[in-house]
C-alpha positions as CSV (number, residue, x, y, z in Angstrom):
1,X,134.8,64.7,94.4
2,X,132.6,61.4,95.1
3,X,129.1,62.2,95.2
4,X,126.3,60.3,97.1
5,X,123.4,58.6,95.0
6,X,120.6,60.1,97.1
7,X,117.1,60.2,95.6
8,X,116.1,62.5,98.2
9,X,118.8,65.4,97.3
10,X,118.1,64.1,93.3
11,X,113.9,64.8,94.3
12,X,114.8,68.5,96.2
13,X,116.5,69.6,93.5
14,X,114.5,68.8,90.5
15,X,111.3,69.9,92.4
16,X,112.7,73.3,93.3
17,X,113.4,74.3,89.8
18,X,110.3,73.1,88.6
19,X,109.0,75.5,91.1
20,X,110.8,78.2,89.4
21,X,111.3,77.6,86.3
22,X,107.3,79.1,85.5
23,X,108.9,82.5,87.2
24,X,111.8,82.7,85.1
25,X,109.9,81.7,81.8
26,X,106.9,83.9,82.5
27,X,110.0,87.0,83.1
28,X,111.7,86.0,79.7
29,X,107.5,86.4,78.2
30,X,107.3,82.6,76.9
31,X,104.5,81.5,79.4
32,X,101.8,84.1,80.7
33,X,100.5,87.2,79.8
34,X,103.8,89.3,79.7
35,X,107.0,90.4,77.8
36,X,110.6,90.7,78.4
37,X,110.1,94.1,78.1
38,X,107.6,94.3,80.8
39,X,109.7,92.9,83.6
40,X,112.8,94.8,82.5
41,X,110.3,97.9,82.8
42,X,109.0,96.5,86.2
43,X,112.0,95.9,87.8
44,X,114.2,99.2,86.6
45,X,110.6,101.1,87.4
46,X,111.9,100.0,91.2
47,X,115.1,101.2,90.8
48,X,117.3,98.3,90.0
49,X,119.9,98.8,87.3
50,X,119.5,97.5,83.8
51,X,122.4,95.2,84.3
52,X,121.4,93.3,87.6
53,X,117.4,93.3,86.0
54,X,119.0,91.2,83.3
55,X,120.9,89.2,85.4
56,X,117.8,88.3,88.1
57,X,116.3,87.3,84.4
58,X,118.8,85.2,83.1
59,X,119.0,83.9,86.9
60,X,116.3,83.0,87.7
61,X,115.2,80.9,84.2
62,X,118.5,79.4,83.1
63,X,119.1,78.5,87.0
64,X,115.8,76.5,87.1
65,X,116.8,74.8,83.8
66,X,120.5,74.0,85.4
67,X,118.7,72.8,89.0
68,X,116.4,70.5,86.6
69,X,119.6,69.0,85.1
70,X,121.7,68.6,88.1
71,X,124.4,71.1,86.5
């Protein structure tokens, strides 16, 4: 399980879930205009299931803080 110290892979990484990170916040209603219940009643308005609307939530913000981290 050796890993490479690359800066490059380290700089991909953190910038891609800065990039999201603002999406996933703004869905959970901590940044923007918004509220969690909002986006839950956006995306089951388009037919998505409760369950997987939570889970493209909870995705989408705590996988920007674990790309961030390096987890």
């Amino acid at each position: 399980f050796a890993t490479k110290n690359d800066y490059g892979i380290l700089f991909l990484r953190v910038a891609s879930g800065i990039a999201m990170l603002p999406y996933g916040l703004s869905k959970l209603g901590i940044i923007g205009g918004g509220t969690f219940q909002d986006s839950m009643g956006f995306l089951t308005g388009m037919g998505i299931p409760f369950f997987v609307a939570i889970l493209v939530i909870v995705g989408e913000s705590l996988g920007a803080i674990s790309l961030i981290i390096g987890f």
